[in-house]
BANU-242796 format. One record per residue (C-alpha): residue number from 1; x, y, z. Coordinates in steps of 0.5 Angstrom, whole numbers, plus 500, padded with zeros to 3 digits. Example, Ala and Ser with C-alpha at 12.3 -4.5 7.8 and 13.67 -1.06 7.14 Angstrom:
<atoms>
   k  c1  c2  c3
   1 525 491 516
   2 527 498 514
</atoms>
This chain:
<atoms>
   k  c1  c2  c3
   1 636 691 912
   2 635 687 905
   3 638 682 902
   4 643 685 896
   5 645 683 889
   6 652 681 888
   7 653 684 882
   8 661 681 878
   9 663 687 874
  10 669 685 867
  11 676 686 866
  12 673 693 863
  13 669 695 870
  14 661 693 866
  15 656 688 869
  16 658 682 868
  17 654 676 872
  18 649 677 879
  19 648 672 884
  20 642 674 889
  21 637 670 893
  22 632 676 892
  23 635 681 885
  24 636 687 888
  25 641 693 888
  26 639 699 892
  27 641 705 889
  28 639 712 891
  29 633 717 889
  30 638 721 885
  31 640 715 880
  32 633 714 879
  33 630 716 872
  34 625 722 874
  35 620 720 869
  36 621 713 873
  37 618 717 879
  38 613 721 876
  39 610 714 873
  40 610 711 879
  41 608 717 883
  42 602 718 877
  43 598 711 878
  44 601 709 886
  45 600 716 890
  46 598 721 886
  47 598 726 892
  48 605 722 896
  49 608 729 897
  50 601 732 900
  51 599 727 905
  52 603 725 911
  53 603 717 911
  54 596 716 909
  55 591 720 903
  56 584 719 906
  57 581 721 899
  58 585 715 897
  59 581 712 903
  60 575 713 903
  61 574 711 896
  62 577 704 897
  63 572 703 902
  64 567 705 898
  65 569 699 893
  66 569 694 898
  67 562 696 901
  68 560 695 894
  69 563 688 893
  70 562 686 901
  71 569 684 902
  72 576 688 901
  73 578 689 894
  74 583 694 895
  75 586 698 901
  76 587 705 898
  77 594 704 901
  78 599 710 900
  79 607 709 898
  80 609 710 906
  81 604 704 907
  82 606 700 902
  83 613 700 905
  84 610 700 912
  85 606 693 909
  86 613 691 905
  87 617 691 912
  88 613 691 917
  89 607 687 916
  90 603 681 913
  91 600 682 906
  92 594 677 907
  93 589 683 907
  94 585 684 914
  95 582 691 918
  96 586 689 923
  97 593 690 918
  98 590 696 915
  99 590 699 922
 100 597 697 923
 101 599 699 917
 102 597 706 919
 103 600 707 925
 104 607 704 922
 105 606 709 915
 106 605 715 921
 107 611 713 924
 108 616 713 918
 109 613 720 916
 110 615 722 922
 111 622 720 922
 112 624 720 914
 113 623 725 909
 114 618 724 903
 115 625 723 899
 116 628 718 903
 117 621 713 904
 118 620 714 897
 119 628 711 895
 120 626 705 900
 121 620 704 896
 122 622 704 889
 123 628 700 892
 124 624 694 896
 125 618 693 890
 126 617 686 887
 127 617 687 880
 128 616 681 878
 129 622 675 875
 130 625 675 881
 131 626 683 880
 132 626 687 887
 133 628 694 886
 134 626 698 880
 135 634 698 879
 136 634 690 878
 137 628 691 874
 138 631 696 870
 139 638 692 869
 140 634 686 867
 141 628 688 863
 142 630 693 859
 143 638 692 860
 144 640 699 863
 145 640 701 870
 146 635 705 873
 147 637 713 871
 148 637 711 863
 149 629 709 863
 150 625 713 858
 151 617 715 859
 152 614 708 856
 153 619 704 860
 154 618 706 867
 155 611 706 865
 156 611 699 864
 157 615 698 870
 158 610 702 875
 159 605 699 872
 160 607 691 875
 161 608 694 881
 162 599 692 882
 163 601 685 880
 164 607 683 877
 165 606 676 877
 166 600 677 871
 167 602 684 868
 168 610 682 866
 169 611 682 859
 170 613 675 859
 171 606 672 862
 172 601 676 858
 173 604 682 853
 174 597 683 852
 175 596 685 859
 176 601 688 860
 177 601 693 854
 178 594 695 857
 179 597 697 863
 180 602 701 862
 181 598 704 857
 182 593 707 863
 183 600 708 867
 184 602 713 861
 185 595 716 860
 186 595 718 867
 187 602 721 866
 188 599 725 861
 189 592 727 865
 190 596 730 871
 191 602 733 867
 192 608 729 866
 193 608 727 859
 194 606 731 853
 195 601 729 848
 196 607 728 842
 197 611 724 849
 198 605 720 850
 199 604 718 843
 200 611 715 842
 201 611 713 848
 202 604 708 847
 203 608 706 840
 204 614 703 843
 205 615 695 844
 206 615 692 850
 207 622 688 852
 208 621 682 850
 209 626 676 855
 210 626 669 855
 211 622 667 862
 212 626 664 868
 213 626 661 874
 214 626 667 880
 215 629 661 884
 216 635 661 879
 217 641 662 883
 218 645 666 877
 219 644 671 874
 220 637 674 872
 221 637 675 865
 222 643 670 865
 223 648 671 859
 224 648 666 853
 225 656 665 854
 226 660 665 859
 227 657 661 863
 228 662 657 866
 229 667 663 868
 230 661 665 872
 231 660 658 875
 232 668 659 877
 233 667 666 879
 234 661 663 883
 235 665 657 887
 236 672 662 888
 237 666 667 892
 238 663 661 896
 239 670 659 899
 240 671 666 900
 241 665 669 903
 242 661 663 904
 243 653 663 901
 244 649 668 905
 245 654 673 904
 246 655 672 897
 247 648 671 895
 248 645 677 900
 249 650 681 901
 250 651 686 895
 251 658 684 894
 252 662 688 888
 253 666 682 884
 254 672 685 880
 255 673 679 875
 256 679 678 869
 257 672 676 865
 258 674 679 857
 259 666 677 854
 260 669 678 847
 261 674 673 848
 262 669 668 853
 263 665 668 845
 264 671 666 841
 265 673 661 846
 266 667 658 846
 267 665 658 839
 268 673 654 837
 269 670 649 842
 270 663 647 840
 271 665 648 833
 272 672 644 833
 273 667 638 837
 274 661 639 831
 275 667 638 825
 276 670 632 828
 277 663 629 831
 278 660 630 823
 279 667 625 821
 280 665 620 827
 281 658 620 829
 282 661 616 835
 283 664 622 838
 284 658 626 839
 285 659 626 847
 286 666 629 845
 287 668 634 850
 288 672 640 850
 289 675 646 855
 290 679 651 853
 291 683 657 858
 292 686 664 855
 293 690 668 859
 294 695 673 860
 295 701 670 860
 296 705 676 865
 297 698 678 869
 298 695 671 870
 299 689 674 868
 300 684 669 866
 301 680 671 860
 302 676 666 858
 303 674 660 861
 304 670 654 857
 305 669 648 861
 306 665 644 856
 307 661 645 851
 308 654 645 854
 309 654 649 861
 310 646 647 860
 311 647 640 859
 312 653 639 865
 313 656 645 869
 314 663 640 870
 315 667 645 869
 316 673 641 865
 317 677 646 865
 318 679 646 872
 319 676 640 875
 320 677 635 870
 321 684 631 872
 322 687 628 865
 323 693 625 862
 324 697 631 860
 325 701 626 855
 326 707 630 850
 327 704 637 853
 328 708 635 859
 329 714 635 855
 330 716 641 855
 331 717 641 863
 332 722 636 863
 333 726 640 857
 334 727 646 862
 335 729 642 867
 336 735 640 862
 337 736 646 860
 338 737 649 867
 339 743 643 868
 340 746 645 862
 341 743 643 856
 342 742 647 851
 343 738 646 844
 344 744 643 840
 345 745 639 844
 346 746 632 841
 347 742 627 844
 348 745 620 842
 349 744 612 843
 350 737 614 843
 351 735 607 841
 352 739 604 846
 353 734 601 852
 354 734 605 859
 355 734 601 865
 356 727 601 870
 357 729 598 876
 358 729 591 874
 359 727 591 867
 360 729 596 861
 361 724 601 857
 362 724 603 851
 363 719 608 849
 364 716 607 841
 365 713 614 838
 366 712 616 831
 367 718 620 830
 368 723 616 833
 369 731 617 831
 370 737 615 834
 371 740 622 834
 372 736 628 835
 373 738 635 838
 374 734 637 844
 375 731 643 838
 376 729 638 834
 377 727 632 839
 378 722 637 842
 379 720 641 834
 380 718 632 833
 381 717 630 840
 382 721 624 840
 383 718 620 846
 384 725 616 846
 385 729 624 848
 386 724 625 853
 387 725 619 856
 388 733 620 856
 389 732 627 858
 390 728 625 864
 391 733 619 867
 392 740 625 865
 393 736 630 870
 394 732 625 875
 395 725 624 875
 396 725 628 882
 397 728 633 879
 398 723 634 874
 399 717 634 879
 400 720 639 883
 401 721 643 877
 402 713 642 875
 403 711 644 882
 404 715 651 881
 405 711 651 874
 406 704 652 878
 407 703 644 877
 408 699 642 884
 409 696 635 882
 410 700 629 884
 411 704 626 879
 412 707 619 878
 413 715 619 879
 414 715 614 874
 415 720 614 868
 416 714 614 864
 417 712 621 866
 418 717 623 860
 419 710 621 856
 420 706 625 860
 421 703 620 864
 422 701 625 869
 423 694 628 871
 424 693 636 871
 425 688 640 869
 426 687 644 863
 427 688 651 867
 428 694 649 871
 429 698 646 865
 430 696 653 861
 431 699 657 867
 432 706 653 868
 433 706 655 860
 434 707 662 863
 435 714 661 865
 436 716 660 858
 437 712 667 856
 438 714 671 861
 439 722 670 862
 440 722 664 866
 441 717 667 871
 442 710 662 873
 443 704 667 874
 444 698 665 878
 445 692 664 874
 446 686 669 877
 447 680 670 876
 448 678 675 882
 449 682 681 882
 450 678 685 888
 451 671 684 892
 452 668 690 896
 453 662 691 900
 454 656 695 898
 455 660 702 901
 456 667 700 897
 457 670 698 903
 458 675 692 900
 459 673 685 903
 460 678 682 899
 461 684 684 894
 462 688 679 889
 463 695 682 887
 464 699 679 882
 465 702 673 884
 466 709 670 880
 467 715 665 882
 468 721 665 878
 469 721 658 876
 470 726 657 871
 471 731 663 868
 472 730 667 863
 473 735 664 858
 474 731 657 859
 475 725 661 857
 476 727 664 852
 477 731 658 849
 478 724 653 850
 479 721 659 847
 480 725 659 841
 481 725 651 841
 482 717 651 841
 483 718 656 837
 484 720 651 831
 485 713 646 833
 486 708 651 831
 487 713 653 825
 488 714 646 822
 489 714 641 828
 490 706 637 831
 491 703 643 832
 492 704 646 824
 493 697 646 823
 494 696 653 826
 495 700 656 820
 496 695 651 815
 497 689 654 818
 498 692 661 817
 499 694 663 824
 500 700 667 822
 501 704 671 828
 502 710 669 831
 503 708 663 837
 504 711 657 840
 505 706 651 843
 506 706 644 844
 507 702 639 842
 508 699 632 847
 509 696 626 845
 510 694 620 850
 511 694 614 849
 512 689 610 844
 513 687 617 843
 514 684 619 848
 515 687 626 850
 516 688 631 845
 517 692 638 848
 518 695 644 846
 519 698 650 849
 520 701 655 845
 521 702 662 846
 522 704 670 843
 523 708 675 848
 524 701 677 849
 525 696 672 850
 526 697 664 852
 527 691 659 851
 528 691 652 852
 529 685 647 850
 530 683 640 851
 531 679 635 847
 532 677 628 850
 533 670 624 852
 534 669 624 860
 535 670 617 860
 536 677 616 856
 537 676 613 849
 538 678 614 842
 539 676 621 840
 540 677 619 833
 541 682 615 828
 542 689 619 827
 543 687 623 832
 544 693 627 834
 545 692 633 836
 546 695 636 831
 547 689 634 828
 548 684 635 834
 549 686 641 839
 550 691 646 834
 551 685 648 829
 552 681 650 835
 553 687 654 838
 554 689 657 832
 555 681 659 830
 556 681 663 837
 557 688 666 836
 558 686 668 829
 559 680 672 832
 560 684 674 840
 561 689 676 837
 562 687 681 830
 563 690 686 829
 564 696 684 833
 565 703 686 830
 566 708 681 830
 567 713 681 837
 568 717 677 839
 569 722 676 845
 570 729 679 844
 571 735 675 845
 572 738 675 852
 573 746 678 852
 574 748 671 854
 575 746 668 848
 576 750 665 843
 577 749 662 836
 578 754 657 835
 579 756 652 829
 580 757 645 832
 581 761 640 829
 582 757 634 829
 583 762 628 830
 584 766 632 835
 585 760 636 839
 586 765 642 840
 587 765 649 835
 588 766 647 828
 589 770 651 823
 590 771 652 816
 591 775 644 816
 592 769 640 820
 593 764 643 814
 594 768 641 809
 595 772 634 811
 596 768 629 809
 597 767 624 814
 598 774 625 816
 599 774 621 822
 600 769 615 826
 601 767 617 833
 602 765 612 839
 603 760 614 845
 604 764 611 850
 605 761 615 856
 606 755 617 855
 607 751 618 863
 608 747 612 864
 609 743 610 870
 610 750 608 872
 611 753 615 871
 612 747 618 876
 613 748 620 883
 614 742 618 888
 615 738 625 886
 616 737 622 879
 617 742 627 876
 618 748 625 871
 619 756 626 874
 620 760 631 872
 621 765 629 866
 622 769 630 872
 623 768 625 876
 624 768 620 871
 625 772 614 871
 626 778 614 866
 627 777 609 860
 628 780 602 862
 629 786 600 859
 630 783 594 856
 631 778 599 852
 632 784 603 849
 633 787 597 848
 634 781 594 842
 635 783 594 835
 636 780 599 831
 637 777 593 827
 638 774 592 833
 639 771 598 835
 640 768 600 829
 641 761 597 830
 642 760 603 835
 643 764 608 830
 644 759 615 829
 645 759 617 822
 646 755 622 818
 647 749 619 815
 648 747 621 807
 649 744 627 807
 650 746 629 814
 651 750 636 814
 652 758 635 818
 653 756 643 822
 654 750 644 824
 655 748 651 828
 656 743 652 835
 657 743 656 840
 658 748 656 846
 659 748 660 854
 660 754 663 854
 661 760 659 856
 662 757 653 855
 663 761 651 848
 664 769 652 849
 665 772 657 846
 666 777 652 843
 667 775 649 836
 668 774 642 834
 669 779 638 836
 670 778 633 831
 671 779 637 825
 672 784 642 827
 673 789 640 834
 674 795 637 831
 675 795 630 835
 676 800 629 841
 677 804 623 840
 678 806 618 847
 679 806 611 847
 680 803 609 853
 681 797 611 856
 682 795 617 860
 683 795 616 867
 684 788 619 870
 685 788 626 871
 686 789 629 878
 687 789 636 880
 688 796 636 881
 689 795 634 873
 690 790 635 868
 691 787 629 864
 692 790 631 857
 693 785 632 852
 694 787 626 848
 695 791 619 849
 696 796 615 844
 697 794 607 842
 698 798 602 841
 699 796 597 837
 700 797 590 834
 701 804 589 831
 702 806 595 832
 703 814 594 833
 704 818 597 838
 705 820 604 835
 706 815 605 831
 707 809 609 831
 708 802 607 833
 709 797 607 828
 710 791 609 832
 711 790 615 837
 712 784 615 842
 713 783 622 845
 714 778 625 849
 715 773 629 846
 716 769 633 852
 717 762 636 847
 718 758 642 847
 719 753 637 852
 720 759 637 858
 721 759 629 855
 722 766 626 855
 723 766 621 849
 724 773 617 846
 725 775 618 839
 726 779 614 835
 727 782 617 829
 728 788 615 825
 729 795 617 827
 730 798 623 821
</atoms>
C-alpha cells in the first residue's frame, strides 16, 4: 500500500483542492493515455513485453558502461525491476541490491502480469514536484488527468522519470526541452509516432507553473483563490479522520465549494479594503471575511477568511469572535414578533430611561425618536427600539431565540445585548439569517457533503440539517421589514452601488467604529461580510457599514446573482394588511383619516420592567391593575403634559402589515363609538363581569345632576398595550 492522494471535489463534482504526503492518485493501466505508454515503454524498457523481469541486452550494455567508467553508472534495470527496487529495496546502488533486485523482478513476473506490473509502475514513479504516479503528475503539470496526455506531453513525462529533480521544466527548460525531445525521437525510431507527429509534437511548449515546495501540505499547484475554503475544508477532514487518514488515504471530498463564486467574493473583500485603505492610509492592516450561501440548503459557497491567505490563514470568518452590533438586532426583532408584535406596532415613550438594576439606561444612536413602528424602527435601527424590545421580551428570552437562530458563542445577558454587544462569527451570524430566507427554518451551515474511500465506500455523509426557529409568518414579516433597510433604510446603498433585486439585510457598526457587518440576502442566496482590524480600532471616520461593508456585499450580488429574476416571497394566508389609527392604535376608518387631532391620548400602561413576570416577558393586558381612582380623578389640565397628539406633517393612519387576529375587528373607538355615560368609576373587571371598554370622569365643579366634562376610556391597541384616553364628553 502507497499513501494516496485525498483529492476534494466542488459542488459541480470537478477537482478542487488535494491534500497528500506523497501526490499521488492511482488510476487503472486503462485510464492511462496509450501514447503515455508508449513513451515510457520507448525510452524505460523498449523489450518489457518480451523478457520476463530482466532484459539481459539491457544488462549486458550496462555493465559494459560501468567497465568503462570503473564504477556503476547505470544498472540497465527493467520496468519490473524499477518497481522491485521502488517498493522493495534501497536505492543506493550496489551489486549486492542489483542481485536482490533480481530475484524480486522474477518474482513479480511470476505472480503478475505484464499489464498489472506495468500499472504499478506508472502509479509508484516519482516525477518530480511532489509528483508520484503519472496521474499526479499528469493533473499538476499539464492540468488534465492521465488519459488525455498528448505525444509531447507524455513524452516529457517519461522523460523525467531518469532524473526528476534536473530534468523538470521548472529547474531547467533547457534540459528538459532536450530530454523529451530524445524521448520523442525514440517514439519515432521504433514506430510509435509518425513524422508529421513527431514534428508537432517537438514544436509544443513546455508547461510552464510556478515551482513549490513538495513538503507544502495543500495541494500541488495550489488554486490562486480559494484558499481559506480549502483550509476549512482541511481542518472539518482533521476532526474527521484525523491526519494520516486525510493526507494518506486517498479520500474522495465532495465540498459546496462554487469556484465562480469564492473569485467574487474574494475580489468584493480585497477591492472594498484597497478603496478605503486609499482614503486612510492608517487602515492598511484592514481585514475582511465574507460568507455565501444557500439560505434553504446551507450550503456554503464561498468562504473568504481574510484578505491574504499567504500573509495570515486565520480564517476570520469562522474563527474570529466579534462584536456583532446592529446585525444582532433582527434576532431580537423575531423574538417580538413571535410574542405578538407585529411591524405596525407603535413602539412609544421611547426616550423614557428603562431601569437596569439599580441605574436606568438609555441608549443614544444616530436615528432616535420617541415613536417609531417596529418597521420603521428597524428600516433606521433605532438603538432606543431595540432596547424596548429586548426589556418587553426578556433578554433570556432573546438568547434563547438566538441559540435556535444557529448562534453558539456565548452571549452576555446584559441589556446592552439590544446593540449587539454580543461576540459571534461571521459564519454563524450569516447562517441564523436562514430563518428569515427560508420561512422561519435555520440551515445549518455545510461545507462537506460526503467523504468516501478510495473503492466508493461512504466513510462519511452530511444531510441537510434544519431547525424551525421561528414561524413562517415571522419570517416573512422580518423579511419584509429588512426589506425596507436596503430599500430606503442603513443598507440603501446597495441600491446606489446598482444592486437592483428584491433583497432584505441588515447593517452592524460597533462602537468607534470598529466593526463593520452586513447580511443580506435574495430567496436564493444569503451572504454576510465583515470589515475591522484584528486589533478593534477606528476602520475610518464615518465609518458605518452602510459605507464600509454594503458596497462590498452589493459589488458580490451584483456579479452572484447576474441574470437572476426578481422573486420574492409570497404573503402567508394569515397575513393582513391593515390601516391603524395612530392615536387610538386600533383599525382606522375614513373618521380617524380625516379628523384632525380629534383627541389627546395618554400612555398610562405602557409594560415597564414593573409589567414584567420573572421570564422578563410583559403581562398580559389582562392582568394589569385597573387604573386608580386618583389617576381617573386628575383634571385634564393636569393631564395634558402627557397628552399624545399628532406631530406636523405626521399622518393620523398609517398602514403595515398584521398576523391575522392580531388587530380587533372593531373599529377605532376614539373616532367612531358613541361614549357610554356613567358617573361613577368602573368597578374592575371579573370574569362574571367584563372591564367596559371605557370609563366615565367626573371633574371639578361638576354639580349633582350635571354631566361630566371628560371621559376616560380604555383603549387596548394593535401592540395588545392598554392605554387611557381622555376625551371631551359629546
Amino acid at each position: 500500500p502507497r499513501p494516496q492522494t485525498t483529492v476534494a471535489f466542488d459542488r459541480a463534482g470537478r477537482e478542487a483542492f488535494t491534500f497528500f504526503v506523497e501526490q499521488r492518485i492511482d488510476v487503472p493501466l486503462e485510464q492511462m493515455s496509450p501514447r503515455l505508454i508508449d513513451a515510457v515503454i520507448s525510452v524505460e524498457d523498449r523489450r518489457f513485453f518480451q523478457h520476463h523481469g530482466v532484459d539481459p541486452i539491457r544488462i549486458a550494455g550496462a555493465a559494459y558502461r560501468n567497465l568503462r567508467a570503473g564504477r556503476i553508472v547505470g544498472g540497465g534495470s527493467t520496468i519490473t525491476q524499477q518497481l522491485a527496487r521502488a517498493v522493495r529495496l534501497s536505492p543506493v546502488r550496489t551489486y549486492d541490491r542489483k542481485l536482490r533486485e533480481i530475484l524480486v523482478a522474477a518474482q513479480l513476473e511470476a505472480h503478475y502480469t505484464k499489464a498489472r506490473i506495468l500499472e504499478e509502475y506508472l502509479n509508484t514513479v516519482y516525477l518530480g514536484e511532489g509528483y508520484y504516479g503519472v496521474e499526479a503528475a499528469s493533473r499538476g503539470y499539464f492540468g488534465k488527468p492521465a488519459s488525455e496526455v498528448e505525444a509531447h506531453e507524455a513524452a516529457l513525462l517519461a522523460a523525467l522519470i531518469r532524473s526528476p529533480s534536473i530534468d523538470a521544466p521548472s529547474v531547467s527548460a533547457a534540459r528538459a526541452a532536450k530530454r523529451r525531445n530524445l524521448v520523442l525521437r525514440l517514439m519515432r525510431a521504433q514506430g510509435r509516432l509518425t513524422d508529421s507527429e513527431l514534428t508537432l509534437a517537438m514544436s509544443a511548449r513546455l508547461p510552464t507553473r510556478a515551482r513549490k515546495s513538495p513538503r507544502d501540505p495543500v495541494a500541488a499547484g495550489a488554486p490562486a483563490s480559494g484558499l481559506y475554503f480549502q483550509e476549512e475544508v482541511r481542518r472539518q477532514l482533521l476532526s474527521l479522520f484525523g491526519a494520516q487518514k486525510m493526507l494518506r488515504g486517498g479520500l474522495r471530498v465532495f465540498t459546496t465549494y462554487d469556484p465562480t463564486m469564492q473569485r467574487d467574493a474574494e475580489a468584493a473583500v480585497t477591492t472594498r479594503i484597497a478603496e478605503i485603505v486609499k482614503r486612510r492610509p492608517a487602515a492598511r492592516d484592514l481585514q475582511g471575511s465574507f460568507v455565501a450561501m444557500d439560505p434553504v440548503s446551507g450550503d456554503v459557497r464561498a468562504l473568504v477568511g481574510g484578505r491574504d491567505f499567504a500573509a495570515s490563514s486565520f480564517n476570520r470568518a469562522t474563527q474570529a469572535r466579534r462584536q456583532a452590533g446592529s446585525a444582532f438586532k433582527p434576532i431580537i426583532y423575531a423574538a417580538a414578533l413571535e410574542r405578538g408584535y407585529a411591524p405596525g406596532t407603535l413602539l412609544r415613550d421611547l426616550d423614557v430611561p428603562i431601569g437596569a438594576g439599580t441605574e436606568t439606561w438609555l441608549p443614544t444612536g444616530e436615528h432616535e425618536a420617541p415613536e417609531y413602528t417596529v418597521r420603521a424602527a428597524l428600516k433606521v435601527s433605532s438603538n432606543r427600539a431595540a432596547a424596548q424590545l429586548l426589556q418587553q421580551v426578556g433578554v433570556s428570552t432573546a438568547v434563547y431565540y438566538a441559540q435556535r437562530m444557529g448562534i453558539a458563542s456565548p452571549l452576555p445577558q446584559v441589556p446592552s445585548l439590544a446593540l449587539g454587544t454580543g461576540e459571534v462569527t461571521l459564519l454563524e451570524l450569516t447562517s441564523a439569517y436562514t430563518a428569515f430566507a427560508n420561512a422561519g427554518r435555520v440551515a445549518a451551515p455545510r461545507i462537506i457533503t460526503r467523504v468516501e474511500d478510495a473503492s466508493g465506500a461512504v466513510l462519511y455523509d452530511s444531510p441537510e440539517r434544519h431547525v424551525q426557529a421561528v414561524s413562517p409568518t415571522t419570517a416573512f414579516l422580518m423579511s419584509s421589514m429588512l426589506a425596507e433597510v436596503i430599500g430606503g433604510g442603513t443598507g440603501s446603498a446597495a441600491r446606489r452601488d446598482g444592486f437592483k433585486l428584491p433583497a432584505a439585510g441588515k447593517t452592524g457598526t460597533t462602537d468607534d467604529y470598529a466593526d463593520a457587518w452586513f447580511v443580506g440576502y435574495t430567496p436564493h442566496l444569503l451572504a454576510g461580510v465583515w470589515f475591522g482590524l484584528d486589533r478593534p480600532a477606528p476602520i475610518m471616520r464615518g465609518g458605518f457599514a452602510g459605507v464600509v461593508a454594503v458596497p462590498a456585499w452589493a459589488r458580490f450580488m451584483r456579479a452572484a446573482t447576474a441574470g437572476d429574476k426578481p422573486d420574492w416571497y409570497a404573503t402567508p394566508a394569515d397575513v393582513e394588511t391593515v390601516a391603524i389609527c395612530r392615536l387610538s392604535g386600533e383599525r382606522a376608518t375614513d373618521a380617524c383619516r380625516h379628523h384632525a387631532d380629534p383627541v389627546a391620548a395618554v400612555d398610562t400602561d405602557v409594560p415597564s420592567d414593573d409589567d414584567a413576570d420573572s421570564s422578563g416577558v410583559a403581562a398580559h393586558p389582562s392582568d394589569m391593575e385597573p387604573v386608580s381612582t386618583l389617576m381617573a380623578a386628575t383634571s385634564l389640565a393636569e393631564g395634558a403634559r402627557g397628552l399624545r397628539t399628532l406631530r406636523p406633517g405626521e399622518t393620523p393612519v398609517y398602514e403595515d402589515l398584521f398576523p391575522l387576529g392580531v388587530v380587533a375587528k372593531e373599529p377605532c373607538a376614539l373616532h367612531n363609538a358613541a361614549p357610554m355615560r356613567s358617573d361613577t368609576i368602573a368597578p374592575r373587571a371579573t370574569e362574571s363581569s367584563p372591564q367596559p371598554a371605557f370609563i366615565r370622569v367626573a371633574s371639578a365643579g361638576v354639580g349633582a345632576g350635571k354631566s361630566p366634562a371628560v371621559v376616560m376610556e380604555r383603549v387596548t391597541g394593535a401592540d395588545g398595550v392598554q392605554r387611557i384616553v381622555l376625551r371631551q364628553a359629546p
